[in-house]
C-alpha positions, 0 to 999 in steps of 0.5 A: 574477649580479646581486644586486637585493636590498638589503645589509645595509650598505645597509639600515642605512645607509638606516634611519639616514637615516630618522628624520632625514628623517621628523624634518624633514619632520614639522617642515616640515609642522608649519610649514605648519599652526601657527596665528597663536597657535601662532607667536606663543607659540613665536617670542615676535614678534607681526607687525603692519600698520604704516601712515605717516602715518595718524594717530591710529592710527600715525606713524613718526618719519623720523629715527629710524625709532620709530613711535607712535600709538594702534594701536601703544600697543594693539599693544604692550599686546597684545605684553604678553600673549603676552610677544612682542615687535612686529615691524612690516610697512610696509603700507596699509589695503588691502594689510593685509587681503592681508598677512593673507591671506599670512601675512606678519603677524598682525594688522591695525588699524582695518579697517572688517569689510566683507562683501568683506573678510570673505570673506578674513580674520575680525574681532575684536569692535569696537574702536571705533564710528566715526561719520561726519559733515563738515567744515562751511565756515564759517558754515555749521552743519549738525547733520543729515543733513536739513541737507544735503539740499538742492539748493543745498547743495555736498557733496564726497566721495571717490570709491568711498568710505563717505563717499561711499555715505553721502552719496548714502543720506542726502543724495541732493538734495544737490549731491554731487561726487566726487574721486578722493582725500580730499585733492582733496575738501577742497581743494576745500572750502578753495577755497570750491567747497564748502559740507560735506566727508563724513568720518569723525569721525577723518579730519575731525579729523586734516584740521582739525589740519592747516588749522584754517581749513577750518571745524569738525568735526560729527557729523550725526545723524537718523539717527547714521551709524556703523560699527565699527573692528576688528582683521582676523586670518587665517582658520584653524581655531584660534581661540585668537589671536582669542578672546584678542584679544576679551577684550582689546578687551571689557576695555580698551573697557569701562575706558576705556583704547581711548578714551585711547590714541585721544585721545592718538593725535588729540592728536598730530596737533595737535588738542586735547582739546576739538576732540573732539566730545562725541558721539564715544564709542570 
């Protein structure tokens, strides 16, 4: 007759297996739930979104692979108090938020805290307070958004952007075209097409690096057009990693340090010091 019941041989070969098994799968499914700071503190590597050529906040040197600019020196310093080391994600404004989303880094910089992007991820306190204004021709020198709003004043934008929403609120007698990139919109301007270009203070900055010639950077006021820059991070339960991420950014915004790793960052797009507005504040 068949014996259905178990050996004792078999018992005890199957009890040692157990623990083994309960042991990898109690790992597994620890892996699966450990919070951004969790990771960080037990693997000392801090992940984050690193985006070419879009300076002041990051550059990478083709020739030897470095990065620099204002995000990586903040980056850095963050590194420094979990005592992690930066591992860095190639990405874009856009696809950064996804990379959150998919746990493939930790943290993203410069993210204006959209009520869209805010259903995806969560955002730090501000990291700066980012005013808009434009690129004036030549000869032309508006310092209100009143100034612009004429019919005979040219403006361009581009297009699906804060730039442009701005424009249409509080320039909407203006003659406004919209290109599909920036670089369309002030080639256009470079091309006498156009009297005002609408960007923000860093964007307008960078540009005139690049072509001093297409006039002069100013921020339009009546009202002061502004949003905040933040950190965007994953959305989990544990808050640990975005509370000491806040008590960074309130420390280093209240001694200055954010605005003179900003400054250096504008200064390595070849703008100077005194390009910068007075107005702007970080």
């Amino acid at each position: 007759m068949t014996n259905n019941r178990l050996t004792r041989r078999g018992m005890a070969a199957g009890a040692a297996l157990l623990p083994a098994a309960a042991f990898i799968g109690s790992a597994h499914a620890q892996g699966a739930n450990e919070s951004t700071f969790e990771r960080v503190q037990r693997t000392k590597v801090l992940r984050i979104a690193a985006l070419p050529g879009e300076l002041p906040y990051f550059q990478k040197d083709i020739s030897t692979g470095e990065w620099s600019g204002a995000a990586i020196e903040m980056a850095k310093d963050i590194a420094k108090v979990f005592d992690a080391k930066l591992e860095y994600v190639e990405s874009t404004y856009g696809n950064s938020v996804l990379d959150l989303q998919a746990n493939k880094i930790d943290l993203a910089f410069a993210l204006n805290p959209t009520p869209v992007r805010a259903l995806s991820i969560r955002f730090t306190h501000a990291m700066i307070i980012h005013p808009f204004g434009c690129i004036a021709r030549k000869g032309f020198d508006p310092k209100t958004w009143d100034d612009i709003n004429k019919p005979e004043v040219r403006v361009v934008v581009d297009l699906g952007s804060l730039h442009e929403t701005s424009a249409r609120r509080f320039a909407p007698k203006s003659t406004i075209t919209a290109f599909k990139t920036r670089d369309e919109a002030i080639l256009a301007l470079q091309a006498g097409r156009a009297d005002v270009d609408i960007l923000a203070a860093m964007l307008g900055i960078t540009a005139l690096a690049k072509n001093p010639g297409l006039g002069t950077y100013k921020i339009l006021t009546n009202p002061v057009v502004a949003l905040p820059s933040n950190l965007g991070v994953r959305r989990e339960p544990d808050t640990r990693f975005v509370e000491v991420l806040d008590a960074w950014l309130d420390m280093n915004r209240g001694t200055g340090q954010i605005r003179e790793w900003m400054i250096q960052g504008i200064e390595k797009t070849g703008a100077k010091r005194e390009d910068i507005p007075a107005e702007l504040s970080f």
